[in-house]
FINUDO-207892 format. One record per residue (C-alpha): residue in one letter; chain; x, z, y. Coordinates in steps of 0.05 Angstrom, whole numbers. Each point is the difference from the previous one (the first is absolute). Layout:
N
   residu   chaine       xx       zz       yy
        a        A        X        Z        Y
...
END
This chain:
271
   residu   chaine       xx       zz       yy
        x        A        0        0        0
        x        A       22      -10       81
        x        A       35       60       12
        x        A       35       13      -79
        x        A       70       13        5
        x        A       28      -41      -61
        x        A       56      -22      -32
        x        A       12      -84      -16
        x        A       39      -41      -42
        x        A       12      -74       14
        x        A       54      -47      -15
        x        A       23      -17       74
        x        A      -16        8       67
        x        A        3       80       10
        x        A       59        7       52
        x        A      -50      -14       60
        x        A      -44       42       37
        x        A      -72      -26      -15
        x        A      -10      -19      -76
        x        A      -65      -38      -32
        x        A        6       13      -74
        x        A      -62       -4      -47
        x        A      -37       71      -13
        x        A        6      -10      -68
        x        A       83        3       15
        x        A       -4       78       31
        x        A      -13       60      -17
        x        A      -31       67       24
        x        A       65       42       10
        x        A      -10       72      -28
        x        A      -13       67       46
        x        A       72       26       29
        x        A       39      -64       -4
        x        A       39      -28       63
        x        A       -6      -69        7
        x        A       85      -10       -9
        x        A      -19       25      -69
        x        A      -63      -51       -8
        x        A       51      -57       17
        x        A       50       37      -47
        x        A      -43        1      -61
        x        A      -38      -63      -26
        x        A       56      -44      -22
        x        A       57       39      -13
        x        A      -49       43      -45
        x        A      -52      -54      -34
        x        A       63      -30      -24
        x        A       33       59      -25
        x        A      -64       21      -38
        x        A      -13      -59      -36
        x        A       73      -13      -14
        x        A       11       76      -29
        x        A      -76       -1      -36
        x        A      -39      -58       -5
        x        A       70      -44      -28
        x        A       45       55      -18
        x        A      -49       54      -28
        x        A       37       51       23
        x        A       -4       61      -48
        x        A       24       78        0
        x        A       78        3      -31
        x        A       18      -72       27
        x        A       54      -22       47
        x        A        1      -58       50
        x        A       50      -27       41
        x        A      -25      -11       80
        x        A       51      -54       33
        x        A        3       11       78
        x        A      -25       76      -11
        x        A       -8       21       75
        x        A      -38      -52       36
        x        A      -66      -17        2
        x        A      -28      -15      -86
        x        A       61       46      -30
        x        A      -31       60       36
        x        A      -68      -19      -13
        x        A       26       -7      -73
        x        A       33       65       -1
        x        A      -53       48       25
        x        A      -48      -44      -52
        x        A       52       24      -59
        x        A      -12       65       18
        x        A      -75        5      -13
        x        A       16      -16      -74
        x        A       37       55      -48
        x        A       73        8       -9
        x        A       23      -77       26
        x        A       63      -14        8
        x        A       31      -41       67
        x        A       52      -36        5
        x        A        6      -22       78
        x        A       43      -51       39
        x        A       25        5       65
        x        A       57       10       50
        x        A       39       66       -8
        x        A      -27       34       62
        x        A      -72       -9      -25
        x        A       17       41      -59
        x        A      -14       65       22
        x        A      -64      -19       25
        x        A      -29      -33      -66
        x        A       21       57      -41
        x        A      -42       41       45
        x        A      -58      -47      -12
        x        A       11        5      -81
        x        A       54      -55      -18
        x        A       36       24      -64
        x        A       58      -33       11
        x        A       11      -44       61
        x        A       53      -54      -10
        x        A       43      -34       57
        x        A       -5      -75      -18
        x        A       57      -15       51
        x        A       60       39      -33
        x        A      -26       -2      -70
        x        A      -30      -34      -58
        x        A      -75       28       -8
        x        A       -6      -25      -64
        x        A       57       37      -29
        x        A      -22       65       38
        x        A      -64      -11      -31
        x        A       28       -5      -66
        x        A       47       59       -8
        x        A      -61       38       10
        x        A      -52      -34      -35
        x        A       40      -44      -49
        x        A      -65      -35      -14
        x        A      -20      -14       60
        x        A      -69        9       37
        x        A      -68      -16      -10
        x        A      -20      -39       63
        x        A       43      -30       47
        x        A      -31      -23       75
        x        A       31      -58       16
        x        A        2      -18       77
        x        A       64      -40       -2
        x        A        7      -60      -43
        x        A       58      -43      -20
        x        A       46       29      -49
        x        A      -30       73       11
        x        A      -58      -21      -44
        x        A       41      -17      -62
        x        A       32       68       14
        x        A      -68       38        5
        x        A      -25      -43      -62
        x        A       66       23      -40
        x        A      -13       72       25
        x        A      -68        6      -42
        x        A      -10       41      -53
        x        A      -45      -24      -58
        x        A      -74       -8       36
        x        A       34       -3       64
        x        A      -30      -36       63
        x        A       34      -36       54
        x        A      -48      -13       51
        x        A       29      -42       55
        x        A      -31       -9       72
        x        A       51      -26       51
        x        A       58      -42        7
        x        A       41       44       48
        x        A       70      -28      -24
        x        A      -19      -62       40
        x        A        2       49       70
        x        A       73        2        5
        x        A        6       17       78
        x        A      -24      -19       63
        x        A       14      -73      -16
        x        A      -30      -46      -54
        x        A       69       -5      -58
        x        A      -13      -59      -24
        x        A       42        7      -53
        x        A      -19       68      -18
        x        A      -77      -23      -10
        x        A       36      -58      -45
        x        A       38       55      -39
        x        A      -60       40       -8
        x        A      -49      -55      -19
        x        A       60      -25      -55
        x        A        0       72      -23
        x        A      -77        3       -6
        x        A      -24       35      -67
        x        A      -28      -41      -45
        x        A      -32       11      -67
        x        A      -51      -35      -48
        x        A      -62       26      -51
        x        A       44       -9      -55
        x        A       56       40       24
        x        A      -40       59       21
        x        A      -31       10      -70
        x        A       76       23      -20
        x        A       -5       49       53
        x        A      -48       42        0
        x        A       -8        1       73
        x        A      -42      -26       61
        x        A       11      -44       60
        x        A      -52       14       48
        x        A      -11      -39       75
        x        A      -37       36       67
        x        A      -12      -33       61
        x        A      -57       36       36
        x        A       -2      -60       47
        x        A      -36      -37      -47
        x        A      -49       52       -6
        x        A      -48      -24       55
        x        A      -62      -16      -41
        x        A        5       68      -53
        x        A      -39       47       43
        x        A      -31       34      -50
        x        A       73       15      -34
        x        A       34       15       60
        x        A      -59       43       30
        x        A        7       40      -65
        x        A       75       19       11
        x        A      -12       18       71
        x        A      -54       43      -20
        x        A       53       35      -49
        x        A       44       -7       61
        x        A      -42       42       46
        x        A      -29       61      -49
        x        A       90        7      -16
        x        A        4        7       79
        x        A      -53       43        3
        x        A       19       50      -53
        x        A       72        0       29
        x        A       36      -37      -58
        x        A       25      -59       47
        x        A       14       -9       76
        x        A       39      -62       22
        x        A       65       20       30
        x        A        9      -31       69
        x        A       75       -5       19
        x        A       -6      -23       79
        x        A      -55      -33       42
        x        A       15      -53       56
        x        A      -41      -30       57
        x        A       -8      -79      -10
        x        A       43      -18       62
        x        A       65       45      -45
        x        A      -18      -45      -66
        x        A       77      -26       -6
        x        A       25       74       -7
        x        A      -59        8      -47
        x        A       23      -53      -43
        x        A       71       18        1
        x        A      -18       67      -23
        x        A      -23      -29      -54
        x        A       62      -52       -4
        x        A       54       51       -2
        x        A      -29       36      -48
        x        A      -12       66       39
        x        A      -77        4      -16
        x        A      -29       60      -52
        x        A      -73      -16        1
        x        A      -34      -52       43
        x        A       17      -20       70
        x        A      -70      -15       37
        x        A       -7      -37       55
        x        A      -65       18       53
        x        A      -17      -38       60
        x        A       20       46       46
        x        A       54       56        9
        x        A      -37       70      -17
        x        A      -32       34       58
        x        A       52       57       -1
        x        A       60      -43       21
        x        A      -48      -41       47
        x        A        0       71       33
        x        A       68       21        6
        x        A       23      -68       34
        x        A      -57       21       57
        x        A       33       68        7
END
């Protein structure tokens, strides 16, 4: 209705001040949420649910491996972990996010730069894990697929390897597309695994599917068992440093971007 404060999802179009999105694309935010945390929540946590549930079935006693652990769908991922019993985390990211990820309930967070995560994983689960999330692509996904244990899941859902700086590398998206993992049918039987694929972008028509998660979604915020984790919030006019935030690497959680700076700085520049 005119006057609902609600949260939307829609592929494109969303860093502007007036948006036109269908109704059936938002939804009512719950009682006590900000809207930085409405903006926070929808994708980042849609796609970590149905990665962790609806593909990899998550279960009590399991382990999973959560690539990029401190932005935006590894956080979402972690504090999603943590409403099932005794799961194990294994979490990615630069050393100085390390601290911060234990805190939120990452087992053992790995530093991809100085070492080999696969070889971390495996001196202390020799067998590997049972779901691997998969944001990066290339060569990473053979590794996550290798890093399976029997009735493992790799469920990939981004291509990050191809973002290799401010720049397009062509060569580096060459690389990585060469390096793409590839498997057939036949092959898989062997295994005793499963490749799964999520792109929520091509989600636009499942309403009733999506609606359902977000439903989940809201009664997990509600009770307290999830809250997205925003890491900074920028006026539009200060996007750039928003985006190199992101760039360098310095964000835990999601950086936000509002039309306008908040009312409280608005007020100290008058005085």
């Amino acid at each position: 209705q005119v006057g609902d404060k609600v949260m939307v999802l829609a592929r494109s179009g969303l860093w502007q001040e007036v948006v036109n999105v269908p109704a059936s694309q938002t939804f009512l935010m719950p009682e006590g949420m900000s809207f930085e945390e409405a903006a926070a929540l929808l994708v980042n946590y849609i796609t970590a649910y149905m990665i962790l549930f609806d593909f990899g079935n998550l279960r009590p006693n399991q382990s999973v491996l959560i690539h990029m652990a401190a932005g935006g769908v590894g956080t979402a991922a972690i504090q999603l972990c943590k409403t099932v019993e005794n799961v194990t985390i294994f979490g990615t990211a630069s050393a100085s996010k390390h601290e911060s990820l234990k805190e939120s309930g990452v087992a053992h967070p790995i530093d991809y730069r100085t070492m080999d995560y696969a070889e971390e994983i495996r001196k202390i689960s020799p067998k590997g894990v049972d779901i691997v999330l998969d944001p990066l692509g290339g060569s990473d996904t053979s590794k996550a697929f290798n890093l399976l244990k029997p009735m493992g899941k790799l469920i990939t859902y981004g291509v990050a390897n191809l973002l290799t700086g401010q720049k397009k590398n062509l060569m580096a998206m060459a690389k990585t597309w060469w390096n793409q993992f590839s498997i057939n049918a036949l092959q898989l039987l062997h295994h005793n695994k499963a490749v799964c694929g999520y792109h929520l972008g091509y989600m636009d028509e499942e309403f009733e599917l999506v609606g359902g998660v977000v439903a989940k979604l809201v009664n997990l915020y509600s009770q307290g068992k999830i809250k997205p984790k925003i890491d900074s919030v920028w006026p539009f006019d200060q996007v750039a440093d928003a985006m190199r935030q992101m760039q360098e690497k310095k964000n835990v959680g999601k950086v936000i971007l509002v039309p306008e700076a908040p009312k409280e700085e608005s007020k100290k520049e008058e005085n």
